[in-house]
C-alpha positions as CSV (number, residue, x, y, z in Angstrom):
1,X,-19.2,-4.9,21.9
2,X,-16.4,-2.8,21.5
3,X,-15.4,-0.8,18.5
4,X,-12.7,-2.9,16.5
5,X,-9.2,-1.3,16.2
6,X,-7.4,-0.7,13.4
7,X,-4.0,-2.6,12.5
8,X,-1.5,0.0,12.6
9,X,0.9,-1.3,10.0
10,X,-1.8,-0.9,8.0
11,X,-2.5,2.7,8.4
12,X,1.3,3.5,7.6
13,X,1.3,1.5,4.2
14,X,-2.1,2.2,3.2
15,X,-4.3,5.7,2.2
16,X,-7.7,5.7,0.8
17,X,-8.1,8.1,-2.6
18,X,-10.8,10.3,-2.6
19,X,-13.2,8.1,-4.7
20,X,-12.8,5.0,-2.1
21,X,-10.1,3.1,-3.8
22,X,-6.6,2.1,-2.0
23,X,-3.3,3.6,-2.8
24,X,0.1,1.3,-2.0
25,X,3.5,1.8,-2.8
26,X,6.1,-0.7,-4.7
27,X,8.4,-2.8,-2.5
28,X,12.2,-3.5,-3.2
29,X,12.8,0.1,-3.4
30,X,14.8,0.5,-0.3
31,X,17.7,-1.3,-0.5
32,X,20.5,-3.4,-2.9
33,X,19.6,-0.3,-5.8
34,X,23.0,-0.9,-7.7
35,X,22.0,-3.6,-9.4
36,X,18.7,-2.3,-10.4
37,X,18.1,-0.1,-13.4
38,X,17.2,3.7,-13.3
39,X,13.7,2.8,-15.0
40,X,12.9,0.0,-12.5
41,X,13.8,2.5,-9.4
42,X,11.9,5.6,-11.0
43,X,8.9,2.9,-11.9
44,X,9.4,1.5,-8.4
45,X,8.5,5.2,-6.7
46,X,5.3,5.7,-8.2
47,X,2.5,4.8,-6.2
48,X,-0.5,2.0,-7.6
49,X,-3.7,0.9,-6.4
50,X,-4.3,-2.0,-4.5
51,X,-5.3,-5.0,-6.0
52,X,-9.3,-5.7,-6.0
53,X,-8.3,-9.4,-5.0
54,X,-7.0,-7.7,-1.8
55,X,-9.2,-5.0,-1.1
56,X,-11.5,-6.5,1.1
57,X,-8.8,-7.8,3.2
58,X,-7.0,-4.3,3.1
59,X,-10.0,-2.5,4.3
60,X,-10.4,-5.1,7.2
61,X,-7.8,-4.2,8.4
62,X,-8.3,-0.6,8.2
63,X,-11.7,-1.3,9.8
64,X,-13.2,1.4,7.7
């Protein structure tokens, strides 16, 4: 059985912290910024963590 690849639109969007958890960014930061206010953009840089509803699924598809 070969070994199983990892999605690669997952490797760009996701990184594993040190102590195994996932780090994601915020969407609707790239575009249509006018409208939004300066706390919702800064808020909107920071990174999070990814939600532990979806961390089984995220780390599927990082096959790690």
């Amino acid at each position: 059985m070969p070994k199983m690849k990892s999605k690669s639109a997952a490797k760009k969007r996701f990184t594993t912290t040190g102590t195994g958890k996932l780090k994601r960014k915020h969407a609707y930061h790239s575009h249509i910024l006018t409208k939004k206010s300066n706390k919702r953009k800064r808020n909107l840089g920071y990174t999070t963590l990814v939600d532990t509803a979806d961390v089984k699924a995220v780390k599927l598809m990082l096959a790690c």
